[in-house]
C-alpha positions in Angstrom: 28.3 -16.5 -3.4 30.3 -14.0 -1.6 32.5 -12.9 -4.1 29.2 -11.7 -6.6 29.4 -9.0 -3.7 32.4 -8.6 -1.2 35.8 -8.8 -1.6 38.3 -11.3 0.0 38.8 -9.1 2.9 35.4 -9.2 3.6 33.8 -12.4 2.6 36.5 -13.6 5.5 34.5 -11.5 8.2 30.9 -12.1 7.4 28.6 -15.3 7.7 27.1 -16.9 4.8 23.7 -15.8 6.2 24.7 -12.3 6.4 26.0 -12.3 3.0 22.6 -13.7 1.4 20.8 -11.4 3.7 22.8 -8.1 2.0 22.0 -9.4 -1.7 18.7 -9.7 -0.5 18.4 -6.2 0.3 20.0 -5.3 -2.8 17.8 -7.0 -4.8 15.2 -5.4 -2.8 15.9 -2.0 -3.3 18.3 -2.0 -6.4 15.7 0.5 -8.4 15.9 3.2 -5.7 19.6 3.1 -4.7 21.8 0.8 -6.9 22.6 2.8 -10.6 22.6 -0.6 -12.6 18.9 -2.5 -13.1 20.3 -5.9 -13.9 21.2 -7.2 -10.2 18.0 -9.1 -10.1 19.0 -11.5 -12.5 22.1 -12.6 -10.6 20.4 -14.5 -8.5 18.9 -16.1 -11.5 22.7 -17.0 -13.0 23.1 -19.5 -10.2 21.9 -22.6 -10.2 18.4 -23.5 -8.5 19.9 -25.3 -5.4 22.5 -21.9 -4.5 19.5 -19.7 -5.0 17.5 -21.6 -2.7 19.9 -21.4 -0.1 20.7 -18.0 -0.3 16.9 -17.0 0.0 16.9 -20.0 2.9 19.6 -18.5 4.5 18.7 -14.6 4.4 15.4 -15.4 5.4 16.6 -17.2 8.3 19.4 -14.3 9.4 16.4 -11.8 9.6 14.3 -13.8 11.7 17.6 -14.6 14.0 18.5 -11.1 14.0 15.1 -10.1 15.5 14.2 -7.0 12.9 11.3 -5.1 13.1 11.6 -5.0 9.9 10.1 -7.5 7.0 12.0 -6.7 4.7 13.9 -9.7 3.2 10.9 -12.2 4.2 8.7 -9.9 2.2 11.1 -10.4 -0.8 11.7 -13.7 -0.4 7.6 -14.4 -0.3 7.7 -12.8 -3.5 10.4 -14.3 -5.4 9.8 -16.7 -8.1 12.7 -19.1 -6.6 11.7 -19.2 -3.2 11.8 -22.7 -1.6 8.6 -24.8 0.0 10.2 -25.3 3.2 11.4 -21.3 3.1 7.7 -20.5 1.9 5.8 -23.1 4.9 8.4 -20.8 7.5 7.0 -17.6 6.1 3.6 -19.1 6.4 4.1 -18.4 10.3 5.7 -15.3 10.5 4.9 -12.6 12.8 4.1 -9.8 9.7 0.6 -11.0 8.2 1.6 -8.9 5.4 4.7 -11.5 4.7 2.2 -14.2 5.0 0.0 -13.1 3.1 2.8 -12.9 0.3 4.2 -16.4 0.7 -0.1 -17.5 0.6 0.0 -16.2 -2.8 3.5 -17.8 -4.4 2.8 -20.2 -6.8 4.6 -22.6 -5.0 2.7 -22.4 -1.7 1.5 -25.9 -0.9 -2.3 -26.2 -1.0 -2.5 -28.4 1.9 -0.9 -25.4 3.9 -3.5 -22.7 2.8 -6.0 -23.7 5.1 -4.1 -24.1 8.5 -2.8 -20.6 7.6 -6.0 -19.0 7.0 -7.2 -20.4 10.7 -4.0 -19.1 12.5 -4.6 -15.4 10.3 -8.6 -15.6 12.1 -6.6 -15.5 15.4 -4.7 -12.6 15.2 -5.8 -9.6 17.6 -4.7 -5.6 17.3 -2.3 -4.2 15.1 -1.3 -7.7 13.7 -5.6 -7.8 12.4 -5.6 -4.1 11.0 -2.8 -5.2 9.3 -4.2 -8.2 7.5 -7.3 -6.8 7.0 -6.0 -3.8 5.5 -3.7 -6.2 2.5 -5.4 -6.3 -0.4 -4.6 -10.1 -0.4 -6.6 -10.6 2.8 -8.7 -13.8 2.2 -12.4 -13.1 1.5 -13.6 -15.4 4.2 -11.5 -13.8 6.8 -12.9 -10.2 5.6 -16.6 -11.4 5.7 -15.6 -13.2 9.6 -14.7 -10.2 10.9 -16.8 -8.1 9.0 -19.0 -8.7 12.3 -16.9 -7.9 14.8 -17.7 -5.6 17.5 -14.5 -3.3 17.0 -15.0 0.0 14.7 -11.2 -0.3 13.7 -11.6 -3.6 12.6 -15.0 -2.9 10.5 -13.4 0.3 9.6 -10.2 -1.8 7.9 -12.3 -4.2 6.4 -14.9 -1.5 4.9 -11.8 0.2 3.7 -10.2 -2.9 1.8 -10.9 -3.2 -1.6 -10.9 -6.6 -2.0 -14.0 -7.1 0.8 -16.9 -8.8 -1.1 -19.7 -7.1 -2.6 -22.3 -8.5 0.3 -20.0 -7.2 3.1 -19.8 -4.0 2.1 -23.4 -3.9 1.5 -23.8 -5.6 4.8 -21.5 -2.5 6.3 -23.8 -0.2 5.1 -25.8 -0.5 8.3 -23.0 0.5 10.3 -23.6 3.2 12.7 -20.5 4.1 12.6 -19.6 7.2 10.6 -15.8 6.2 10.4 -17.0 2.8 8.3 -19.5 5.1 6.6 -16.8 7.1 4.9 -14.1 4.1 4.2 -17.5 2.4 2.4 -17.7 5.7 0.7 -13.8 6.1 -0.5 -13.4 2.2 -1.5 -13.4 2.3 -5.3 -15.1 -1.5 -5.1 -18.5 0.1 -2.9 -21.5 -1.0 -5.0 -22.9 1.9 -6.7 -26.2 1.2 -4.9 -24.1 0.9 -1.6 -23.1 3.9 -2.3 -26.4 5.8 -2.9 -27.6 4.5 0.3 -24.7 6.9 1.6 -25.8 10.0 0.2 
């Protein structure tokens, strides 16, 4: 794996994990930085197994490293070729956004999506504005909250334009003017929502 992108020299200095979390990043960003638009398909000339384990182990050299940012997880979530056990640790990461992802790979276990949808009902702060900002925020979760006695989370959820229909109606009633105008600037208001507004 390490010589599709260091030399000799290097590949002696760096882990395997740090390796895999550099192609990650690649891969990532490639359009915006890298001149060549093939680099995604490396990762698809190895075999299954070595893919796996450099998404396993890039994954798992973010989270040791401690980043703020999501980066890699968010990639890995997302890739085609990601691995159940690598998707079940995503499934308990600290960025709901990066959970949210690895909730909607193909590969994500069913029997998972419910115990992650109860821990995602627990979050608090900027961890809740968060998910209930993603358009991939479970309906349920939207319509749970909906009711909550904080503007900014009524305000996020108002603003999302994957909240069901009868929330958004439901919202309507809001005293709030804040939630008032996200109803009004969500392109998935109800047109008779959004007469009530004006």
């Amino acid at each position: 794996l390490a010589s599709f992108f260091v030399d000799d020299v290097w590949s002696d200095q760096l882990t395997v994990g740090q390796i895999s979390w550099m192609t990650a990043v690649l891969a990532k960003t490639q359009l915006k930085v890298l001149p060549f638009a093939n680099f995604p398909s490396l990762n698809r000339s190895l075999d299954s197994d070595l893919a796996a384990l450099q998404i396993e182990a890039a994954v798992a050299y973010e989270q040791e490293r401690g980043t703020v940012s999501s980066y890699v997880r968010m990639w890995a979530a997302e890739e085609p070729t990601c691995p159940v056990q690598v998707l079940r640790k995503l499934a308990n990461d600290a960025d709901p956004n990066v959970v949210l992802a690895a909730m909607g790979h193909p590969a994500f276990p069913p029997e998972e999506m419910e115990p992650t949808k109860q821990r995602l009902l627990k979050l608090r702060g900027k961890q809740l504005l968060t998910l209930l900002e993603n358009k991939a925020a479970p309906s349920e979760i939207l319509e749970v909250k909906s009711k909550s006695k904080e503007r900014d989370v009524r305000k996020a959820i108002a603003g999302n334009p994957s909240t069901p229909a009868h929330v958004l109606k439901a919202l309507v009633q809001d005293s709030s003017e804040l939630i008032l105008q996200s109803l009004a600037k969500n392109p998935s208001t109800p047109v008779d929502v959004l007469q009530t507004l004006f």
